[in-house]
N, C-alpha and C positions, 0 to 999 in steps of 0.2 A: 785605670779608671775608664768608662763607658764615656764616649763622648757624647754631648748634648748635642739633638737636634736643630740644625743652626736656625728651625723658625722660631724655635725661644725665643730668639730677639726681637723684642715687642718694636710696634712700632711708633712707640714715643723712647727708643733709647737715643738721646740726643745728642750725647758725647761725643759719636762719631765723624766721622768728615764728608763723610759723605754727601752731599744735596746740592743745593741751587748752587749756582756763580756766586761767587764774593762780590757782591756788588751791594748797593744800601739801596735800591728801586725808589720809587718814586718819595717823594714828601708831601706830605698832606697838612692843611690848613691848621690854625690854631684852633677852628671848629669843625665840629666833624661832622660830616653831611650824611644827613638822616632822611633826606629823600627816600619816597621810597622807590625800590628796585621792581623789575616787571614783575617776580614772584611775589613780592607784597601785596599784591591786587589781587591775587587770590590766595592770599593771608597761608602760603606756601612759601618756604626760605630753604634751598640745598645748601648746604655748608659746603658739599664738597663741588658746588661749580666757581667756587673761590669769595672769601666773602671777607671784609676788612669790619674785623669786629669793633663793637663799641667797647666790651671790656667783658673780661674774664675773673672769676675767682670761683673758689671752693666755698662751700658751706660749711658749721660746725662740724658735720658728721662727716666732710671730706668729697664729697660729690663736687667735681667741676661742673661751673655753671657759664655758658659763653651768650652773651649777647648780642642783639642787631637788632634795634627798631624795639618794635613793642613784641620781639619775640625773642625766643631762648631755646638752646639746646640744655640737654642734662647729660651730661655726663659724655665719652672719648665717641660714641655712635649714637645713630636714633633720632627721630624727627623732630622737627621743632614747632615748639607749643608758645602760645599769649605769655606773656612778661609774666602776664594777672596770675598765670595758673598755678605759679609755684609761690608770690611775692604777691599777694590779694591787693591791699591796700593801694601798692604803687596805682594801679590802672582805674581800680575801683574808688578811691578817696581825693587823692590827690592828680591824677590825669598824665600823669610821668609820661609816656606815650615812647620814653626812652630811658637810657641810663649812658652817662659822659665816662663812668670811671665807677670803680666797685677792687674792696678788698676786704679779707679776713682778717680781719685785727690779730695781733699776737702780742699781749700783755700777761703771761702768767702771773709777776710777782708783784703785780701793781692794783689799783685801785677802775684802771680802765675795764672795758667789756670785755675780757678773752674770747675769742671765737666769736663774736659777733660782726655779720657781712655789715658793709656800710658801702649805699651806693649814693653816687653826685651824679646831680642834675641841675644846669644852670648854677644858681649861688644856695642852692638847699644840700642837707645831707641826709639820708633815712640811715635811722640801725637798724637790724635786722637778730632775731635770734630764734634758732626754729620757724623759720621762714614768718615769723610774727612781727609788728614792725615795733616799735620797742614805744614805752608811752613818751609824750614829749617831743616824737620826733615828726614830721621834718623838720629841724633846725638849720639856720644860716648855716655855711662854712665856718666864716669865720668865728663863730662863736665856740665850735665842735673842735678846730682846726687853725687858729688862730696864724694868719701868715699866709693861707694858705687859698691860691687863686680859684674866682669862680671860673665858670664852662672849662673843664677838666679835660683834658685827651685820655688819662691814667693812672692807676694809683695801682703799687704794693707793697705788702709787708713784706718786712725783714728784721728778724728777730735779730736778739743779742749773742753776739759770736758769728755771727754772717755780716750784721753791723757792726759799728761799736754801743750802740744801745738799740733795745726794742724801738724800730723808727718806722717811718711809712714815709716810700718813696712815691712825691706826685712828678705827673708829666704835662706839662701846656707847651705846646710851640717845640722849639729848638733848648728849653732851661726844663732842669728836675728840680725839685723842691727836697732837702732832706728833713723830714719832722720827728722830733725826738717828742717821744710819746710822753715820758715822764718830765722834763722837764719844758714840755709845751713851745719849743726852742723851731725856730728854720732855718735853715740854711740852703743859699741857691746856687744852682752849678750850672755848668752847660758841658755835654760833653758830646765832642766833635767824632768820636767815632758809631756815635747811636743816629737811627735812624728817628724820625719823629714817631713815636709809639701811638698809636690807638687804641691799643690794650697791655697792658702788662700784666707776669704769672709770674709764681713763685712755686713750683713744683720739683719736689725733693731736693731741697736745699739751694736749689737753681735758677736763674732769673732770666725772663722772656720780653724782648721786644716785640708784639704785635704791630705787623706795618701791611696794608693790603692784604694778601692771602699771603703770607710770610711772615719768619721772624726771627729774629736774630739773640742769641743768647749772650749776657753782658756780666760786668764783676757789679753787685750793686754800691761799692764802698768808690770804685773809680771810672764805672763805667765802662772799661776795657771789654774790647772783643778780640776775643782769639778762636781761628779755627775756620773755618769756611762757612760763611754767611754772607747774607740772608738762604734761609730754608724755604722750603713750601713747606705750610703746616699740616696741608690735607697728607702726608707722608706721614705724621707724627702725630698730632693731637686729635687722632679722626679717624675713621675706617670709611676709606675710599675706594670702588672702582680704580682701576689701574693705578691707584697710588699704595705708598706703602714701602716699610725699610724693614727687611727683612720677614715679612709677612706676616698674617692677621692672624694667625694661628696658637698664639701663646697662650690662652686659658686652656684651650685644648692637651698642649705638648707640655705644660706645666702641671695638670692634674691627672696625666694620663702616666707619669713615670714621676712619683715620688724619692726617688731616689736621689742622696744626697753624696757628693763628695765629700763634704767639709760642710761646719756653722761653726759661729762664734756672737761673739759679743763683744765689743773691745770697751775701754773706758770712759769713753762718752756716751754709752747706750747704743750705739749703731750696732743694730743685730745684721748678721750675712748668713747667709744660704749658698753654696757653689756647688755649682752643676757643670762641667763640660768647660766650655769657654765665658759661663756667665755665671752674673752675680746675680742675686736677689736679695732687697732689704725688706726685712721683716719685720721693722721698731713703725717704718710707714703705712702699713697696710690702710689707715686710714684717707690715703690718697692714692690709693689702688697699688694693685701689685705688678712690679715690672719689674725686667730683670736687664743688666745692661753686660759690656765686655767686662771679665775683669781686665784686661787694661786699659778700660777706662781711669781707674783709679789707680792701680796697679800696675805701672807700663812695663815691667820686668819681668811678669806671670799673663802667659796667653790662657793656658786653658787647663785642664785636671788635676788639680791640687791635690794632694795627699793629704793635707790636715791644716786647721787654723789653731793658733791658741792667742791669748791676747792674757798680757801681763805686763804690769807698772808700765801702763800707757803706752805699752808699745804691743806691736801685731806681728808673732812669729806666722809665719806661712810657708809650708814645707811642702816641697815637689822633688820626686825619686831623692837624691842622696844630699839636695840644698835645704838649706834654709834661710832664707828672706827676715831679714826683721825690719819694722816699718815703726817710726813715730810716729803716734798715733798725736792728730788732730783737724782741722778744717779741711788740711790733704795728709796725704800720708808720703810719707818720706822716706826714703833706703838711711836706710845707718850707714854712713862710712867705710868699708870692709865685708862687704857682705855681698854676695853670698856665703855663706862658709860651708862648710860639709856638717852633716848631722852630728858625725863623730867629734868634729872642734867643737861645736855648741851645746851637746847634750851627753857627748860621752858612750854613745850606744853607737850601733853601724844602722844605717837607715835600708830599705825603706823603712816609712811609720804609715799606719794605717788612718790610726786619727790620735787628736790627744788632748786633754782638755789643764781646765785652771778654776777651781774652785774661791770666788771669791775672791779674799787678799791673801789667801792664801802662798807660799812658795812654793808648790809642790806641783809638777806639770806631771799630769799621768799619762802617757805613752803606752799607746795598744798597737801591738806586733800577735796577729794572727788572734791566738787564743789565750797569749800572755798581757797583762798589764802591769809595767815599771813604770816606778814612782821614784822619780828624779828631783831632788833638793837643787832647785834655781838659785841659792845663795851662796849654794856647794862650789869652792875652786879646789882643783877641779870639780865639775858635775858627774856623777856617776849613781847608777842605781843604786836605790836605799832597800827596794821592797819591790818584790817579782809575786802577782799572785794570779791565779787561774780564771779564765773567765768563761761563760757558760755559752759562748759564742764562739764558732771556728775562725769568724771574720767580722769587725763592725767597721761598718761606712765611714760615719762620723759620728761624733760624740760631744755633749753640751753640757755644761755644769752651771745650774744660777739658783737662786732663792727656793724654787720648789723641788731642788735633786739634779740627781743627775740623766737626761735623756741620750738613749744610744740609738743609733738608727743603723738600719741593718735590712738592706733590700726597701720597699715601698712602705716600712713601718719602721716605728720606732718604741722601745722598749724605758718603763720609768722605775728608777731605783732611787730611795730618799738618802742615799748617801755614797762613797764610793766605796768605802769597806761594805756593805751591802751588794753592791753591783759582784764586788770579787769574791762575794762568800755564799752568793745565791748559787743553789744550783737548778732551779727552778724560773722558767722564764715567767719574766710577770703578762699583763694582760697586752695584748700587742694595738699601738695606737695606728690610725692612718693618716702618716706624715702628710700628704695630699692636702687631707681634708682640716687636721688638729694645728699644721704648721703653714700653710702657704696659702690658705683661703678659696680651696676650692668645696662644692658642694657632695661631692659623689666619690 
């Protein structure tokens, strides 16, 4: 496999160990000081000369939005504009002149707002949706949020399965608040390895301490930090002058070589992309695209994978003559006895090119050069059922879901609406640009 160019690695992959001293830096008040700073006074704010935000969140459509004052950034770069310009009402109606604490609500199966921002300011609270401020609102706290303290430090979401229910974790002082959305419930903790937060995020399953120009990553069920913290964030959430982990170059190095190792989809909807030494999740796109180490997740597999497949919730992953198998869930876990050689687990001699799993199906299809075996997963032993020709001398990787089977093969990727179709074609269908159709770039 081609190795990936190491500035793939965006620089919000945060997994790493890389950054500041483990230390917790300073503690800031139970109010947050909204003074304004010298660039305020000419209504100019750089993020990247270090700034201790009031609060962070995404919008419906996924756009991070970071606050300070009665100004805002949009999005990982870019200058910052009036509260007003994006959030009308806040500055225009009501005189907000700030925001204490802001989050995306996450209630799919309920009766609450899905996706609707909700920002605190002193004991009021706004919704927001499509940046409109919802009717009825500003409402008290407590009314919205019952339990739940005025002048705010920070508030996020954390869905069901990251929690144990849809909840929103607030922050005042040195205590977090747990608030169970559906049953309107709180519960108060304090947890001694966090720093006092001035903003909290929740991006790609992951939870952020904002403290000065820093922050620190936490479990949201216990609080726990593990890893080397606190960070600078100008390295990670920001395109900085002399900052930066691994380099600013990733839209660039991600749409400039389509080419894939390996995709899958495993049984909780987590789509992957591998390239080289990285991952890419593709089910997020709507919180931008970033690619991290696979041993992030993966601390057993550094870099070139040969092929993913994912079946009865587990994640086969195969490099030269191994195979990996992972329980699949919140982390992924090594099975017991594993690695094992291709030949104990699937009955063929490896390498494997790629190999996919249709559905619930048992049937993993396995591509060796210009053949494709079709191995019975329920088979003891496993051994090919069905050898048949493919119109391909070599495929990269290969994906099977609801609308067919996609092959990719060099900077494109090929779509056949079934797999007896893929191995009975001898005609290549119309060729798509993996780039552009799978990883979200424009060209």
């Amino acid at each position: 496999m081609r190795p990936l160019s190491v500035s793939l690695c965006l620089c919000l992959a945060l997994a790493l160990s890389q950054g500041a001293p483990s230390h917790h830096g300073s503690m800031k008040d139970h109010h947050k000081d909204h003074a304004p700073t010298p660039h305020q006074e000419d209504d100019v704010l750089d993020r990247c000369e270090g700034i201790e935000f009031d609060a962070i969140s995404p919008d419906e459509k996924g756009i991070t939005f970071f606050f300070k004052g009665d100004r805002l950034w949009r999005g990982f770069h870019g200058p910052s504009q009036l509260l007003n310009s994006s959030f009308q009402e806040i500055d225009d109606s009501h005189h907000l002149g700030h925001v204490d604490a802001a989050f995306r609500m996450h209630h799919e199966d309920g009766s609450e707002p899905h996706d609707h921002i909700f920002f605190f300011q002193d004991d009021k609270v706004f919704s927001y949706y499509n940046h409109s401020l919802e009717e009825g609102f500003p409402k008290d706290i407590k009314e919205v949020f019952p339990g739940v303290p005025t002048h705010l430090d920070a508030a996020v979401e954390c869905p069901k399965g990251e929690c144990t229910t849809d909840s929103v974790l607030f922050f005042k002082g040195d205590n977090n608040y747990h608030f169970d959305i559906k049953t309107r419930t709180i519960k108060m903790k304090h947890w001694d390895q966090l720093p006092n937060c001035t903003a909290a995020y929740r991006w790609l399953e992951r939870y952020y301490c904002f403290h000065g120009h820093q922050f620190t990553k936490f479990h949201p069920v216990t609080g726990a930090v593990t890893g080397d913290y606190p960070k600078d964030a100008r390295s990670y959430f920001m395109k900085c002058p002399n900052f930066g982990h691994g380099g600013n170059d990733t839209d660039r190095d991600r749409c400039s070589n389509g080419r894939l190792d390996a995709i899958t989809v495993d049984d909780l909807g987590k789509a992957y992309a591998f390239r080289g030494q990285f991952y890419m999740r593709l089910d997020t796109k709507r919180d931008g695209w970033h690619t991290f180490p696979i041993t992030h997740l993966w601390k057993h597999l550094a870099s070139d994978l040969d092929s993913v497949f994912s079946y009865k919730d587990k994640l086969y992953m195969i490099k030269g003559d191994q195979v990996y198998i992972f329980k699949t869930g919140a982390t992924y876990t090594l099975i017991e006895g594993y690695p094992k050689t291709v030949k104990e687990e699937l009955g063929i001699e490896g390498p494997i090119d790629s190999s996919f799993v249709c559905g619930a199906e048992s049937t993993v299809h396995v591509i060796q050069g210009k053949k494709m075996l079709d191995i019975d997963l329920l088979a003891t032993p496993r051994t090919v059922t069905k050898e048949s020709l493919l119109p391909f001398p070599k495929i990269d990787a290969a994906l099977c879901g609801p609308d067919g089977v996609k092959v990719f093969v060099g900077p494109v990727y090929f779509h056949y609406e079934t797999p007896a179709l893929l191995a009975l074609s001898r005609i290549q269908p119309e060729p798509h640009k993996t780039s552009v159709e799978m990883l979200g770039c424009d060209h």
